[in-house]
N, C-alpha and C positions, 0 to 999 in steps of 0.2 A: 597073851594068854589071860592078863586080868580082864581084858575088852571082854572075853568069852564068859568069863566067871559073873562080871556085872550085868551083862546081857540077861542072862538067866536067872540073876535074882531078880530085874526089873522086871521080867515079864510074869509075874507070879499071879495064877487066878483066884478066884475068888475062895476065901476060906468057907469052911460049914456053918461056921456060926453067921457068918453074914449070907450067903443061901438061906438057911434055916428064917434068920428075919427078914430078910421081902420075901421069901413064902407065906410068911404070917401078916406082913403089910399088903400082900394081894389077898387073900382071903379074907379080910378084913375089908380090903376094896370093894371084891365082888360080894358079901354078903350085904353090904349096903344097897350096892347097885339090883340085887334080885330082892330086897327087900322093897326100895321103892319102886319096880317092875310091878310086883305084885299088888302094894298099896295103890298104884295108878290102873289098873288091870279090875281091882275092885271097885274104882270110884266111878270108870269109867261102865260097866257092870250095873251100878247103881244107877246111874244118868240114863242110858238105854233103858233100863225098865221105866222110868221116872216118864221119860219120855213118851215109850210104847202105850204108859199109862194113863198120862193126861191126853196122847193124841184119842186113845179111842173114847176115853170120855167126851170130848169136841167133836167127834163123830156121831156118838149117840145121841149128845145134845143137840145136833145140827136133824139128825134124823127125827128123833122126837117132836121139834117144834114142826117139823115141815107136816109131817101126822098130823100135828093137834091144828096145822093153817086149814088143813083138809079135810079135818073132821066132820061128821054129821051128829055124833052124841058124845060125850067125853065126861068120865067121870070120875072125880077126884080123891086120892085118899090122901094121909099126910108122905107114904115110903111107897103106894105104886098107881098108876094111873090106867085107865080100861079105856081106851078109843074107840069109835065106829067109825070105820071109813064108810066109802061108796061098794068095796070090795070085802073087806072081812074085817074081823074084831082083834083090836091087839088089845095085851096087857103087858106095861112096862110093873118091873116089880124090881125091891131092892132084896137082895140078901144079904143081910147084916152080918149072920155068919161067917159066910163067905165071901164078903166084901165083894161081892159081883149084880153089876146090875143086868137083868135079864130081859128078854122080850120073848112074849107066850104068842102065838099067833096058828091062824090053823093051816095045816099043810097040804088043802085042796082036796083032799082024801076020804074027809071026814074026820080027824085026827088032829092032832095040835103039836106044833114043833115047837120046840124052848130054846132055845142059844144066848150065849151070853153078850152080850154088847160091850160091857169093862170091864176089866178087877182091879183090883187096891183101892177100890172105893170107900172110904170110909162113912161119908154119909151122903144122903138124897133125899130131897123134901121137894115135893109138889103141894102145890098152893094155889086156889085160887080165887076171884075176886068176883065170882059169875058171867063177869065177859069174858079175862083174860088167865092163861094158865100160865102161873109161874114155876120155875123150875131150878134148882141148887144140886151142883153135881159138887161133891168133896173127893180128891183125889190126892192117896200119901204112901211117897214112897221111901222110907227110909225118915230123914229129917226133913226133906222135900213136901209139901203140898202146896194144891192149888183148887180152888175154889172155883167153878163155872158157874156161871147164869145165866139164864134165859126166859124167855117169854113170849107166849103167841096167843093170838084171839083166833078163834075158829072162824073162818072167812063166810061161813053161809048165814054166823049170827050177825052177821053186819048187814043193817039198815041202810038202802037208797032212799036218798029223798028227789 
């Protein structure tokens, strides 16, 4: 009979107060754990914009110079530039405000379409030297920026000898 009495005090489960604290040691686990979920969840958030931001600046700038290799007239200001193609007249323009850089072109019609080419643009300066057109895209997203450059001579000012 004492075997029977020992049995049943060794097998005794868990009190409340020990419950009670690893309740409070998992809550305290998982608020860590959804806390840096979320701080990675944000950074990663930042990074895709940062990204999405500087790619399509390197697209505009890639499209811009290929313009200005094919231009017939092209004319300079410091924030946005007027081209002539073979086909129709573009204006690249910067909006400061809204940190978006723009292309104005006409849409066949008689009419002019605007869309925008970047945003988080912070700054844009064209420049040029009367041969060639240079060109600074500033791109900033968060603590992130990046800075593009470029440069093209219009291909029909160039002299054969």
């Amino acid at each position: 009979m004492s075997r029977i009495v020992r049995l049943k005090q060794t097998r005794r489960g868990l009190s409340l107060i020990e419950v009670m604290i690893s309740l409070a040691i998992m809550a305290v686990l998982l608020t860590a754990v959804a806390s840096s979920f979320m701080a990675s969840t944000a950074v990663i958030d930042l990074n895709d914009t940062f990204f999405r931001a500087s790619q399509a600046a390197r697209v505009s700038m890639n499209q811009i110079m290929s313009t200005l290799r094919q231009c017939k007239t092209v004319q300079v200001d410091s924030h946005s530039l007027d081209v002539t193609t073979a086909t129709d007249q573009r204006s690249y323009d910067y909006d400061s405000t809204n940190q978006i850089l723009t292309l104005t072109m006409s849409d066949g019609m008689g009419g002019t379409l605007t869309q925008p080419l970047a945003h988080n643009v912070t700054n844009v300066t064209f420049s040029t030297d009367t041969k060639t057109v240079s060109m600074l895209i500033t791109v900033a997203v968060g603590n992130n920026t990046i800075t593009l450059s470029g440069s093209a001579m219009p291909r029909r000012s160039i002299a054969y000898n």
